[in-house]
N, C-alpha and C positions, 0 to 999 in steps of 0.2 A: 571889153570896154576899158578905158584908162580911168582909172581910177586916181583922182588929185590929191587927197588928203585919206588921211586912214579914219575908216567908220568909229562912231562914238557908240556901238552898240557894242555890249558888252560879250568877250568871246569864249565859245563854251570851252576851248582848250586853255591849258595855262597860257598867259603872257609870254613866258620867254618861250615857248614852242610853237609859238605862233607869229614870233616879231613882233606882238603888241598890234596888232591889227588882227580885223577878225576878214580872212579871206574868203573869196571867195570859193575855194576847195581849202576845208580845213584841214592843212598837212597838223600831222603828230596826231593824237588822240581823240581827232574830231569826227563828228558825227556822219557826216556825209562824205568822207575821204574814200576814195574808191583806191582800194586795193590792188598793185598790180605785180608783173613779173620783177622778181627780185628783191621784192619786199621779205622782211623778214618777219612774222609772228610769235606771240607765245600764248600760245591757246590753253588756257587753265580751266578743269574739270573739278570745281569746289567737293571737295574730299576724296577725291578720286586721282594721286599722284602717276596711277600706271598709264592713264586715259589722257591726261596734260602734256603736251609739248611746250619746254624751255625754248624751240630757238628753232624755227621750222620755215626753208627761204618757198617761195615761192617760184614753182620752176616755171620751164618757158611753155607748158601747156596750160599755165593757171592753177596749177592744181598741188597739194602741199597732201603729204602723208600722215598718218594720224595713228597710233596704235585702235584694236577693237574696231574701226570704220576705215580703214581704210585709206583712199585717196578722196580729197574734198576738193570741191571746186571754188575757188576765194574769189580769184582773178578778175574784178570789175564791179564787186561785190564791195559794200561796206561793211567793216568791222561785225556791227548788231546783226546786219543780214548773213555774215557768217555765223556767231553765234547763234543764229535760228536753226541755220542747216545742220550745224553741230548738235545740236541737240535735240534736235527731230533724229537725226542718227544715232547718236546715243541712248536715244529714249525705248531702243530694240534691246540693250544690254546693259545696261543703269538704269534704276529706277528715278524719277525725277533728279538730270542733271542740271548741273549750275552751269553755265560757261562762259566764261571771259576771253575775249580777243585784243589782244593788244597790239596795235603796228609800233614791231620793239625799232624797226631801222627802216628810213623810205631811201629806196635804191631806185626804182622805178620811174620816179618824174624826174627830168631834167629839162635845162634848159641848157642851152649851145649859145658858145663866143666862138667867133669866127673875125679871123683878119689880122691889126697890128695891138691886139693884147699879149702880154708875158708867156701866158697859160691858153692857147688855144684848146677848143674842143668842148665836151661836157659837162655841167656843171651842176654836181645835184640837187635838187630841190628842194630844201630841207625845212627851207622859210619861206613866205612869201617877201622875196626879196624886190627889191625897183632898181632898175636901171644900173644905176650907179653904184648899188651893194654889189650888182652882179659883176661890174670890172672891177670892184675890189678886191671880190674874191677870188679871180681870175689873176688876181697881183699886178694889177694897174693897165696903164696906155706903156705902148711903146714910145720911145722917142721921133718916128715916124709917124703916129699916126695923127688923120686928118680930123681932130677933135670936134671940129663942125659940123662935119656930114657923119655923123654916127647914126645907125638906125636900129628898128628892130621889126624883124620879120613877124606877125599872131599870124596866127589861123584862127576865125573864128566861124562857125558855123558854115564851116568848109570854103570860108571867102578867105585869101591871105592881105593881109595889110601891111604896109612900108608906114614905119611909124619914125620921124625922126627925133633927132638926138643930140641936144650941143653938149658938150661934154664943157665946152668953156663956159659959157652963160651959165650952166647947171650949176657949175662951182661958184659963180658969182652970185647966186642966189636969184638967178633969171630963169623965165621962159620954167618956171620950176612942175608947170602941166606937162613936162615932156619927161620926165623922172616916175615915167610908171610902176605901177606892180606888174610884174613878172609874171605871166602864167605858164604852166607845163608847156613844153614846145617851142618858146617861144626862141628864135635865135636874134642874138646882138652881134650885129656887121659892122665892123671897125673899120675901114677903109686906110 
């Protein structure tokens, strides 16, 4: 859905790791942020240094290594929903463990520019960015391209959508509903 203005409920992530809006999938520290390939973790075992992982990526079967337990499945999972599983497993060889999951780095979601941008390709998802953060961070328009008919590919509930995009109007402070939030997936077609 396009979201026009950033929500005034307050976001359980910090401000600057969230862009000041509260998204609809909380990237960085948020509650409902699903976990995926390439993410990087630091699973901490409150007093138990041998049992903690500093820096543990997430490989491509989902699944991250852990001293004492083994291989753990993360992969789709939220943070808290990991630490359960962590600790129903560790609860075989620790007496009452502590555990914290932190997403230290999201590598996982991205979103794709495609066409007459600087920096074609993917671009990862770190904030909920709109529109127009996403060509900047892509290092702008080319001088080719057609600023008018900019779009952006969603997929949502498996329907895809051609969303457009003035890239002119947008800077003049028009048509400023066309300056969405960004979700995972979503690709910007520069023509």
């Amino acid at each position: 859905a396009a979201v026009e203005k950033p929500s005034t409920e307050p976001a359980p992530a910090p401000a600057e790791a969230a862009g000041g809006t509260k998204p609809a999938i909380e990237v960085s520290a948020g509650d409902n942020y699903l976990i995926g390939e390439g993410d990087v973790l630091q699973v901490s075992v409150w007093g138990e240094p041998t049992a903690s992982v500093q820096s543990a990526t997430v490989r491509p079967d989902g699944k991250i290594s852990m001293p004492l337990i083994k291989e753990v499945q993360v992969a789709g999972f939220t943070p808290a929903q990991v630490e359960s599983r962590v600790q129903e497993q560790l609860a075989k060889v620790i007496r009452d463990p502590d555990v914290t999951v932190i997403v230290a780095q999201i590598n996982s979601k991205k979103i794709f520019l495609t066409g007459s941008v600087k920096r074609e390709g993917p671009l990862k998802y770190t904030y909920r960015m709109t529109v127009l953060q996403a060509i900047s961070e892509a290092g702008g328009l080319t001088d080719y391209a057609k600023r008018k008919n900019i779009y952006v590919l969603h997929t949502e509930n498996g329907r895809q959508f051609r969303l457009p995009f003035n890239y002119t109007a947008v800077l003049k402070g028009e048509n400023m509903e066309q300056n969405i939030l960004l979700s995972p997936g979503d690709t910007i077609v520069v023509p």
